[in-house]
N, C-alpha and C positions, 0 to 999 in steps of 0.2 A: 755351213754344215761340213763337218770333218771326213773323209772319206773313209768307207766303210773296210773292213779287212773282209773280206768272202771268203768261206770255205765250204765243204759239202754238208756240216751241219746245219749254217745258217742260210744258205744258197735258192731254200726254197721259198723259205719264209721272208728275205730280205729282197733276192731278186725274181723270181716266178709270181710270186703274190704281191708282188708290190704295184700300188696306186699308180707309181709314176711312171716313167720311163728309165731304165739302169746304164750307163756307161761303165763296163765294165773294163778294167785293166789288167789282161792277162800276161805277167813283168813274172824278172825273177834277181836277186841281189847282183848277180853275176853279170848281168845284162847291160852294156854301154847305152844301148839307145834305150832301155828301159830307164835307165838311173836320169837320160838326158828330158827325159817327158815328165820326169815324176813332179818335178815343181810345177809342168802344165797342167797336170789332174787336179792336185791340190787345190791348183786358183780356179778350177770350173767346179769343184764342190764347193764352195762357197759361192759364188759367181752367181751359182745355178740352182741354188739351197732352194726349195720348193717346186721347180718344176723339174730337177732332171736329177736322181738317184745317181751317185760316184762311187762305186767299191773298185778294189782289187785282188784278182786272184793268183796270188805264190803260186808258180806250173811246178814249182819242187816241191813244193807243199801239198800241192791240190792237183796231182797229175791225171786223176780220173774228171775230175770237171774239164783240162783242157783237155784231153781228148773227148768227151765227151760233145763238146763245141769246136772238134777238127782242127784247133789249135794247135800246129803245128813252128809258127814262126814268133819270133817277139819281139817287141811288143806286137800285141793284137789286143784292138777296141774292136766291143762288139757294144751294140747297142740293143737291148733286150725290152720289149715293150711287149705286155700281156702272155709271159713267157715265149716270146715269139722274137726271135733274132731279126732285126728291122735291119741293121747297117753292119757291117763289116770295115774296118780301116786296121791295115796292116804294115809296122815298119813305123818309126818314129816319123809325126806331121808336126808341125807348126798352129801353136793355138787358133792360130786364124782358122785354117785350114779345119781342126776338131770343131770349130766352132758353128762352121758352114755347115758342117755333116748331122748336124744337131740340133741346126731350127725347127725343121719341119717338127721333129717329137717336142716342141717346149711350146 
């Protein structure tokens, strides 16, 4: 499954209401250690296609969703399950490392 683009239109409906659990990617083009994880998002939306939801959200784009979730630093993964922020991981990790943070929701 291709990862999702989120923005404040679709944010409700894609990750608040959704069945799954959402890994969310709060990146921006400008961003070194954003541009360095973006191929690790890519392969856990597919990876993970029916148990774990993959969007991300532009903070140039969408700067009232990251402040709204205290996003302050970037990259920042949040993990969003029954609209409810489950996990926090901030600063670029290692797929391993995303991957640990992510069993217990799959």
């Amino acid at each position: 499954m291709a990862v999702i683009t989120i923005t404040k239109e679709n944010f409700d409906a894609e990750v608040l209401r959704s069945a799954q659990p959402v890994l969310l990617d709060f990146w921006a083009s400008w961003c070194g250690p954003c541009r360095m994880i973006a191929p690790i998002i890519d392969q856990l939306s597919t990876e993970l296609a029916g148990k774990i939801k993959v969007g991300k959200v532009d903070v140039d784009a969408n700067n009232g969703l990251a402040a709204t979730y205290g996003v302050r630093t970037i990259p920042t993964l949040l993990v969003i399950k029954d609209g409810e922020i489950m996990d926090t991981m901030v600063g670029a990790s290692s797929k391993d490392a995303i991957m640990q943070r992510l069993r217990p929701f799959m």
